[in-house]
N, C-alpha and C positions, 0 to 999 in steps of 0.2 A: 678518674681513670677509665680510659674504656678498653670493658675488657670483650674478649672476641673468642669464639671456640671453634674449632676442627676436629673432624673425627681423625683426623690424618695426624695433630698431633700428640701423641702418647708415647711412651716410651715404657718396654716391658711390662705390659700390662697394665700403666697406671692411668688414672682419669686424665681428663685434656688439659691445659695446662693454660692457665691466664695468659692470656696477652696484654700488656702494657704497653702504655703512650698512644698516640697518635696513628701509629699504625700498625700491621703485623711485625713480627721479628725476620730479619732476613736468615737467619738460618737457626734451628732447634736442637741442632748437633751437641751428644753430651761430650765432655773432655775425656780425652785418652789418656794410658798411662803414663805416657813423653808428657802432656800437658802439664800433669799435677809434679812433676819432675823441675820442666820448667817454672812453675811455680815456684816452688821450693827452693829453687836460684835465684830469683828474682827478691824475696825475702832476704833470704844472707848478703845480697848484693847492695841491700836497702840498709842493712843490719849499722854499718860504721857511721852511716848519715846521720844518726841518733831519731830518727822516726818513730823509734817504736820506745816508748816507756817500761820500765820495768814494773814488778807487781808493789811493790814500796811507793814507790810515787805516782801510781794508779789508787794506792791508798790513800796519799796523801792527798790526792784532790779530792778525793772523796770525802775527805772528813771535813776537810776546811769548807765543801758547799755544805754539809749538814749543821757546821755551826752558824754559819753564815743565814740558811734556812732557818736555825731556832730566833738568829738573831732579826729579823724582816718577823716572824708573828709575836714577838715579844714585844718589837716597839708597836707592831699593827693593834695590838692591845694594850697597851697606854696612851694610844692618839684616840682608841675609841672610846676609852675610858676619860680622859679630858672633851669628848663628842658629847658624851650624854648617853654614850649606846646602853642600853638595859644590860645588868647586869650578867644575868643568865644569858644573853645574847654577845656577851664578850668573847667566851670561850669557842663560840666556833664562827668570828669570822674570818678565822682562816688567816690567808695571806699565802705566800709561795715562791720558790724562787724556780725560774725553769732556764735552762743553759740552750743554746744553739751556736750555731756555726761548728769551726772543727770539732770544738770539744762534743757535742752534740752530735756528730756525722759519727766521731769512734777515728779521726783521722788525724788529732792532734796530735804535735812535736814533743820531742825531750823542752822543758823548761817556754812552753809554750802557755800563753795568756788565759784564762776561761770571758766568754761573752757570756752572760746571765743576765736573765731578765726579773725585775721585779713588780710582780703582781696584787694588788692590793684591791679590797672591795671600793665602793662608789666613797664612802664617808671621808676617804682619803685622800687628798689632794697633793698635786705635784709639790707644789710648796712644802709639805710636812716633809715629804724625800727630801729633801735637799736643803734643808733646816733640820725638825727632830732628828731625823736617821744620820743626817750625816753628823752632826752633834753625837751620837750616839756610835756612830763609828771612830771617833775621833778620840773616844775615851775609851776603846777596844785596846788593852795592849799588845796584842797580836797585827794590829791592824796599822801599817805603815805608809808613806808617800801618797797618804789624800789627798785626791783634788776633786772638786764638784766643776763639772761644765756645762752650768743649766741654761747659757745661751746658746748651744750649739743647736744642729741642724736636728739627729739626735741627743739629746741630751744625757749625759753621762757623769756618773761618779767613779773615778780611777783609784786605785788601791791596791796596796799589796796586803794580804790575807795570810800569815807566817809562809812567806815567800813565796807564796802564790799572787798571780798578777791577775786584777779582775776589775773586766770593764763592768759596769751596773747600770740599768738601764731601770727603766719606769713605765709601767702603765697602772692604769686605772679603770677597770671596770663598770660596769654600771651593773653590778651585784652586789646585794647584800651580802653573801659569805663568798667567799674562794673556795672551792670543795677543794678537796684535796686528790681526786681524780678527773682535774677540769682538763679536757683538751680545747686549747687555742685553735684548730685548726675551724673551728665553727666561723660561718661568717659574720651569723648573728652576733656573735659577740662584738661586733666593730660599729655597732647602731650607735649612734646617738655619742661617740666617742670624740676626744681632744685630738687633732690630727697629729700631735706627736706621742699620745697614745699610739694610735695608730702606725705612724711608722716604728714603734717601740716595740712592737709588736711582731712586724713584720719578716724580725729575724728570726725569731722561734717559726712562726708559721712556716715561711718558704722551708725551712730544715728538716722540718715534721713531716711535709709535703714531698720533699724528695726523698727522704726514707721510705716512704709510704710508696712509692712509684717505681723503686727499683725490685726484682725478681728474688736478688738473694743480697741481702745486705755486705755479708762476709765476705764476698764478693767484691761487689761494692769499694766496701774502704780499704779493701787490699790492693784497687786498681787506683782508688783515689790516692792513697798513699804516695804509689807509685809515678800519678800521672804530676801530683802537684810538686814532689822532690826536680822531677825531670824540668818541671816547668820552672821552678827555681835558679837550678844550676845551671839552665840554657837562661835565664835573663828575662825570661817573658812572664815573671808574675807582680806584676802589679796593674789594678784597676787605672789607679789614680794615672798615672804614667800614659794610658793608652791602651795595655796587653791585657790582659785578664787577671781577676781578683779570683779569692777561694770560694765563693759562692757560682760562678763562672763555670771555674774546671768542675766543680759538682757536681754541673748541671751537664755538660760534656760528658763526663764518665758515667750519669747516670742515664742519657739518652742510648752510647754504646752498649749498656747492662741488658735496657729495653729491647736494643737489637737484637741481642747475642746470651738471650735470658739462660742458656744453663753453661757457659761457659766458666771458666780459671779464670785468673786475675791474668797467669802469663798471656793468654788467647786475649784476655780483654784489652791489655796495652797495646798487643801488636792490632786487633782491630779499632782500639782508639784511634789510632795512626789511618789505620787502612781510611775509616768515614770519613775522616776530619779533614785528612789532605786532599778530598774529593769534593766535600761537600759546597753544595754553589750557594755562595753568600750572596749576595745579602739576603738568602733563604732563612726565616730564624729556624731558631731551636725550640722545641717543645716538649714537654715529658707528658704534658695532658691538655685535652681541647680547655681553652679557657671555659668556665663558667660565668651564665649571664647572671647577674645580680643587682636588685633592687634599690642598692646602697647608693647609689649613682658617685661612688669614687673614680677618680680620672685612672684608666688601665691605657698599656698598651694597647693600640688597635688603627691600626694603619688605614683602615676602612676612614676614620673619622678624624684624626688624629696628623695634620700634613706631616708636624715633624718624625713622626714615626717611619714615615715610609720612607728616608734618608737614612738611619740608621745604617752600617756597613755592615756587623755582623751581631743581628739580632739573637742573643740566647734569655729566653724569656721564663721569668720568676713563676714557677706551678702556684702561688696562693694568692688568692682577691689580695687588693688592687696587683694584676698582672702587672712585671716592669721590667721592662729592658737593662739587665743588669750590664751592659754593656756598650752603654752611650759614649762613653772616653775613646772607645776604639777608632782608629784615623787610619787614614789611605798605609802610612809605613808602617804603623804598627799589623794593621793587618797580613802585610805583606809579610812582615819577618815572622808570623807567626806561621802562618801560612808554609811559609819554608822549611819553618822548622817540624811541622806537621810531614812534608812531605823527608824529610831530614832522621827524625823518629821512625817511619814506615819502611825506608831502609835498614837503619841499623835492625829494628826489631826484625826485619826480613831475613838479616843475615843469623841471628840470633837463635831464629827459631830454625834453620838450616846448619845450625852447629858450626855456622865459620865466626861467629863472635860470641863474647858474656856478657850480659847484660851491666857490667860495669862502664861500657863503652854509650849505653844510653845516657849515665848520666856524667859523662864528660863536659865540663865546662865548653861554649863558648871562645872562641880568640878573637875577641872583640876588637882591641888594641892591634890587632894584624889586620884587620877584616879590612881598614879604610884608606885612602891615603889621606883625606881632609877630617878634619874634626872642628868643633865649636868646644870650646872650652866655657861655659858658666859658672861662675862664682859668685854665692851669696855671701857678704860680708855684717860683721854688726861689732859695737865697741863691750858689748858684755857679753856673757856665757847665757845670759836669759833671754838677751832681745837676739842673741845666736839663735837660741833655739826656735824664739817664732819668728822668726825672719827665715831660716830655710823651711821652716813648714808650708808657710805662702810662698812661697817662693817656688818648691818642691809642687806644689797644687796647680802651679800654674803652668808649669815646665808646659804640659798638654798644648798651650796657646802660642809656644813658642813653635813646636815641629807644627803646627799646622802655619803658620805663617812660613815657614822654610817651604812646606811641601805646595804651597802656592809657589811660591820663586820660577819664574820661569825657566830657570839653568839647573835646578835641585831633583831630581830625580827621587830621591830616599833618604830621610832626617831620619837614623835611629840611637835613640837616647840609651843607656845603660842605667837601669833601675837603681846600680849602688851608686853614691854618693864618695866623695875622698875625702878625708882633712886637706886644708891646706894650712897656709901661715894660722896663727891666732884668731879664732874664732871666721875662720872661712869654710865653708863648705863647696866642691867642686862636682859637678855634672860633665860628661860629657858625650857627647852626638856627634855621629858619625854621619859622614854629607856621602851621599855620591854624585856629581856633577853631571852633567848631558854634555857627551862628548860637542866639540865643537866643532861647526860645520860650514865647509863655504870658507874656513877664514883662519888666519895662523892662528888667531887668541881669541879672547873674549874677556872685555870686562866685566865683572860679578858685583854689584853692589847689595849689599845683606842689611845696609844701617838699616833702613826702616822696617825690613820683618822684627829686628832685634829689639828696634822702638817701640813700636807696636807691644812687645810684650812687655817691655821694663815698663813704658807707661801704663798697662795693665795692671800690673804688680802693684806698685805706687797706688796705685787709685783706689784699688782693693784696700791695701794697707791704711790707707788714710781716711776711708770709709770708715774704716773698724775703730779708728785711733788707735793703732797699731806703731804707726811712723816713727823710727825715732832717728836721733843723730845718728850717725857712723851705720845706718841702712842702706847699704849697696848694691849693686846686680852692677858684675862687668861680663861681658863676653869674646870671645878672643878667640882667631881664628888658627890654629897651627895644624904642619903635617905632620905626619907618622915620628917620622925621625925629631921629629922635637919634644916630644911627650913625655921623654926620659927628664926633660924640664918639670916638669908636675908630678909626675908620678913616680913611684920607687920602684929599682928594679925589680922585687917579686911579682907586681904587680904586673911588669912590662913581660916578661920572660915567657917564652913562648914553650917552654917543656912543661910537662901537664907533670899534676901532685901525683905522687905515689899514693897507693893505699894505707899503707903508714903513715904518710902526711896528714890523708882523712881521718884515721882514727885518731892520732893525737891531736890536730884540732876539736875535733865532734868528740871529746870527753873532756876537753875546755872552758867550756861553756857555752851558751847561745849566743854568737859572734854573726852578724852580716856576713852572706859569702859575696866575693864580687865574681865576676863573667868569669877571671881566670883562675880561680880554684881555689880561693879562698874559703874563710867557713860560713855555713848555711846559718842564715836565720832563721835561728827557730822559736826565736822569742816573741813575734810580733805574727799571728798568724789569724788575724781575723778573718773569718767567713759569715759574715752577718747578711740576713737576706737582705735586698733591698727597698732602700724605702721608695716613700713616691713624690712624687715632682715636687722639686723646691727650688730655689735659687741654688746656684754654683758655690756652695759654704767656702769659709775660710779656717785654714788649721789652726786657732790660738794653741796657745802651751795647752799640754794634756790633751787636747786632741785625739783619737782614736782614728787608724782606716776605715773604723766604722762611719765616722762624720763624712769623713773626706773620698774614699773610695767607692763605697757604694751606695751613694746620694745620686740618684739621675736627677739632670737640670728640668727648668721650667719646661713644658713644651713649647716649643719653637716653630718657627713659620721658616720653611728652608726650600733651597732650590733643587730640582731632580740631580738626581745621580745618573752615573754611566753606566746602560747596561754592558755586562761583560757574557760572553760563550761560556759558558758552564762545562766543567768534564765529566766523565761517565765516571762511576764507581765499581770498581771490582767487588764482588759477596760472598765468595766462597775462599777455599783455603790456599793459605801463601802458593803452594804449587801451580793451581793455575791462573793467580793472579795477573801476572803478565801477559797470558793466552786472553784474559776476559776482558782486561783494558785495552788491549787490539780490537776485538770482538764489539763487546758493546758500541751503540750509537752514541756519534759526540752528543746529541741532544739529551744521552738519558742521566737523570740521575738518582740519587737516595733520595726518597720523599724529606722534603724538609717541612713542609710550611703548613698553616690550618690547613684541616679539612673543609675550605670554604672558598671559595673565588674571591678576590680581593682586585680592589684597583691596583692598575699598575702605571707607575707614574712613569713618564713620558716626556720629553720636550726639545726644543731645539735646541734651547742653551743647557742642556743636560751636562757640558762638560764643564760649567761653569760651576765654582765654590762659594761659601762663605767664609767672611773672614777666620772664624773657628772651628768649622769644621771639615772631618776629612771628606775625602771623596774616593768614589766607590771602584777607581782603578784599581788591579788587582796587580798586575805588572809594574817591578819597578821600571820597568823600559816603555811604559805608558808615558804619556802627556799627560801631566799634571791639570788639572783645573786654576786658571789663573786671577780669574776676576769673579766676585761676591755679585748673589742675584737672589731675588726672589721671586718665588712664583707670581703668577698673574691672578687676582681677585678669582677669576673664570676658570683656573685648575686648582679651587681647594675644591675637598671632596666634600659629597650634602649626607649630611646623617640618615642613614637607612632606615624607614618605617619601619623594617621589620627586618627579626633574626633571619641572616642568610641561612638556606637550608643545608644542612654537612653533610657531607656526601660518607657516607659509610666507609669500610676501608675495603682495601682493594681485594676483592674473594679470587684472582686466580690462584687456579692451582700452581703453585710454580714450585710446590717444596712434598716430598712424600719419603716418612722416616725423617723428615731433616735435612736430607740432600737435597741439592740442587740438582733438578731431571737435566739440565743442558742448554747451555750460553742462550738459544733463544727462550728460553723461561724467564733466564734473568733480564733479560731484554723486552719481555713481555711484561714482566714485572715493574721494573723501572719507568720504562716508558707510559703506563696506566698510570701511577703515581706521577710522572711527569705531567700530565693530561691536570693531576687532583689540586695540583699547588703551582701557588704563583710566587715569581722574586717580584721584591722592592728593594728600593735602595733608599741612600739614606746620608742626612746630613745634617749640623748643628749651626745654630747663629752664637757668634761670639759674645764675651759676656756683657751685661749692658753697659752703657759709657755714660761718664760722670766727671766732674770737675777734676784734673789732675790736681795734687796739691799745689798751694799756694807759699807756703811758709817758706824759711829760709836754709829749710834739710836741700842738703845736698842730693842732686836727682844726677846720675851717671849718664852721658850720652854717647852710645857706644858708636863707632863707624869702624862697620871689615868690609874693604872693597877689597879684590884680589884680580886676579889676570890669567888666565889658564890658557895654556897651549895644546893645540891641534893634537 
């Protein structure tokens, strides 16, 4: 954390006041009494979503990890005791269970998962997890639907806890005892460790590390609450998918905290809005200067790293090994996020001017109106069991299919809808939303889609057959229909374009924790992992039991990729909604919100810059851009050479630009931006698709899909 002090900031008399992240705060302003009003709306407006747990089953979590805790040192002391540990040395080696993600932030759902981590000294080995212990969970009466998944990317023991659902995780130490006041957040502790220790690890740290970095917690999870419901019921929360994961928006709500350190949760959402729909990507995100460390684990770093500087919208993990929690992110996914940032900044604009309620934030989505074209995907399988991991891969790979659409040279914007449908008996349905480039010079245009579609089914399949996954009746069809035919697949609630009543909300959200789909169906609240991220591995695949933990926040290998497109960055407004529209006139198009290190960085460049890879997006921010059409890589002569030495960080920016907390006048804030503009540099960013491998051979039926279509002028 670097913290920074002014005598200029103080407020009634009290000492100066930390600065957090990367740079100063743009504004010091405390909240007024409209603020905490607006707050207190914003809350009751949250209240039907079922977001907030009552004190009963705030209890009940609570017990079930303390028995869950006696039960991790109870067996840690009969494996040490079958070791040989000296008697007297049994009783305090410890052991420990430590939670992260939502539950960990204070921002978990009604009937929502716990991620927990389990901690064990050196003498204990991954094998005794997932042998003794799970042996020993298995005889728990309390303890239901085990499963061990000790080949996955991270490794996991799934479980229901008397109706608590709880992912388990594993590391291993290289200490003789486990104190019982250890914090993980040391780096030292990662010396000499199993690298799936290490990323076992990873999700306590980063959670620790974001707590740690934001100004007021309460704060905090009142915004996050707020920012990850909206992200929800507008469609844009999933990692895996492309949009962002709960460790993501974390990191988002707690960079605006950093900005805007003594504001409300209401001030924090409408200024979530205000950064975000400004901010120039591919600039990442940072809560703190990385730290250099000895352990030489592979981090983020663009400097050294080609495929790093492709990335589109870098938001980067605060704890050793740094990691771009945000590698799924593609040219349409960003774009619809993007929108819906700038989509957010209004309504809250209107909100906090008293012409709407903030029920209108979290308005579904008309997804189903939004398109005329659509791709209908269908995963098929002949059981309920090769169902479920046949849409898991399936569902992990969607990612490979819009990025081969958004190569198409007619395809302007492939956007997928996160929920899933039943269809007939054991079918699951996806479907993506095309929008076409109008056609030009010509009455029509023929559209041929087979081979993007190939491309990904024979992906699928290969994956599948890798794992020996494959089985009979494993299908992927895909099918091209308009608007008006959807009432074919879909049910009318589904299709109906009148938005739920409040009363709809709350008798569903005291139902259960139910999937909500775009049009107002009910929220999930049962699957809500925020696990930090791990580091570089291969692209995992979802077996049964599975967690988003494996699948969503796993960045791939690093990659050897081709420059991205720079795009014009916009200026950002800093001060309060009133003269928001006075300052985005005012400001210079070149200025913006400091995004990026405090350090110069190469900035990748080149002639075929508009050129893609088969997997990955590209760095067009328009969907009325030209898409990148053809797969490249760079040349031997533009990777970057590893730096002898730490670049020097240039401090943060001392003008005065703020006195009391106010903004002295449009050119402060122009002075301000533009110095930070000077500090940081964009990169862009982009992914190679995943490695290729013999299609299977056998005698399973492999679907070969062809949608050619014709579109008129």
């Amino acid at each position: 954390m670097r913290i920074c002090r002014s005598g200029a900031n103080t407020h009634g008399g009290q000492q100066p006041q930390k600065h957090y992240g990367v740079t100063s705060p743009i504004s010091l302003a405390y909240p007024k009494e409209s603020d905490h009003i607006y707050t207190q709306k914003l809350i009751e407006a949250m209240k039907p979503f079922g977001v907030f747990e009552d004190e009963d089953e705030q209890n009940h979590r609570l017990a079930v990890l303390g028995k869950l805790n006696a039960l991790v040192k109870e067996w840690i002391a009969e494996i040490s005791e079958e070791k040989d540990i000296p008697p007297s040395a049994i009783g305090s080696v410890g052991g420990k269970i430590f939670t992260f993600g939502s539950y960990r932030l204070g921002v978990h759902t009604k009937g929502a998962d716990i991620d927990a981590l389990c901690v064990a000294p050196r003498h204990v080995q991954r094998e005794d997890f997932f042998q003794s212990f799970f042996e020993k969970l298995k005889k728990h009466e309390e303890i239901k639907d085990l499963l061990a998944v000790e080949d996955a990317f991270v490794p996991v023991i799934k479980f229901k806890f008397d109706g608590i659902e709880i992912d388990l995780l594993f590391a291993r130490l290289a200490l003789q005892s486990i104190p019982e006041n250890l914090d993980l957040r040391g780096d030292s502790l990662l010396r000499n460790l199993d690298i799936r220790c290490i990323r076992s690890l990873n999700g306590c740290r980063v959670t620790d590390e974001i707590l740690s970095l934001v100004p007021n917690k309460e704060n905090f999870r009142l915004t996050l609450r707020a920012i990850k419901l909206w992200a929800k019921r507008r469609g844009i929360y999933s990692n895996m998918l492309g949009f962002l994961g709960g460790v993501s928006w974390a990191m988002l709500v707690a960079r605006t905290c950093q900005l805007y350190p003594n504001a409300v949760a209401a001030t924090l959402v409408h200024k979530f809005f205000l950064v975000f729909s400004k901010w120039e990507w591919p600039n990442a995100v940072l809560l703190k200067q990385p730290e250099e460390s000895n352990l030489n684990l592979p981090v983020w770093d663009p400097r050294v790293n080609p495929s790093d500087r492709y990335h589109l919208m870098p938001i980067i993990t605060p704890a050793y090994p740094q990691q771009n929690s945000t590698y799924n992110v593609s040219t349409s996914t960003r774009t619809i996020m993007s929108e819906e940032f700038k989509t957010g900044l209004s309504v809250t604009d209107e909100i906090l001017r008293g012409k709407a309620e903030w029920p209108k934030l979290f308005e579904p989505p008309r997804f189903f109106q939004k398109y005329k074209h659509y791709i209908v995907l269908a995963a098929s399988a002949s059981t309920e069991e090769n169902h479920l991991e046949w849409i898991g891969l399936v569902e992990s790979k969607i990612r490979v299919l819009i990025g081969n659409l958004e190569r198409n040279e007619y395809i302007t914007l492939a956007h997928v809808n996160p929920q899933s449908f039943p269809g007939n008996e054991f079918v699951s349905m996806w479907f993506i939303g095309i929008i076409f480039k109008k056609a030009e010079n010509a009455e029509s245009v023929n559209i041929d889609l087979t081979q993007d579609i190939q491309a990904f089914t024979d992906t699928v399949y290969r994956q599948a057959n890798n794992v020996s996954m494959l089985k009979e009746g494993m299908k992927i069809e895909a099918t091209h229909v308009k608007k008006r035919q959807l009432h074919e697949y879909l049910p009318p609630d589904v299709l109906q374009k009148k938005k739920k009543s409040l009363a709809d909300v709350n008798r569903t959200s005291n139902g259960g924790t139910k999937r909500c789909s775009l049009d107002g169906s009910q929220l999930d609240s049962s699957r809500d992992t925020d696990c930090g991220t791990p580091f570089s591995s291969p692209t995992p695949v979802n077996r049964p039991g599975k967690t988003a933990l494996e699948i969503e926040d796993s960045p791939p290998v690093p990659r050897t990729s081709c420059p991205g497109t720079e795009q014009q960055g916009m200026s950002i407004p800093v001060i309060g909604t009133s003269e928001n529209t006075l300052l985005a006139a005012q400001l210079s198009p070149g200025s913006t919100i400091p995004t990026m290190l405090g350090r110069n960085m190469p900035h990748a460049t080149s002639p075929s810059s508009k050129a893609l890879l088969a997997n990955g997006p590209s760095s067009t921010d328009s969907i009325n851009s030209s898409a990148p059409k053809r797969p490249c890589s760079p040349s031997p002569d533009s990777s970057p050479k590893r730096l002898k030495g730490p670049d020097k960080v240039r401090p943060p920016c001392s003008c005065q630009y703020m006195r009391d907390g106010n903004l002295l006048s449009v050119q402060a804030v122009n002075n301000f931006v533009s110095c930070y503009y000077l500090c940081f540099q964009r990169l862009s960013s982009n992914e190679l698709p995943d490695a290729s491998s013999p299609l299977p051979t056998n005698n399973l039926r492999v679907v070969k899909n062809s949608i050619r279509l014709t579109l008129n002028r």
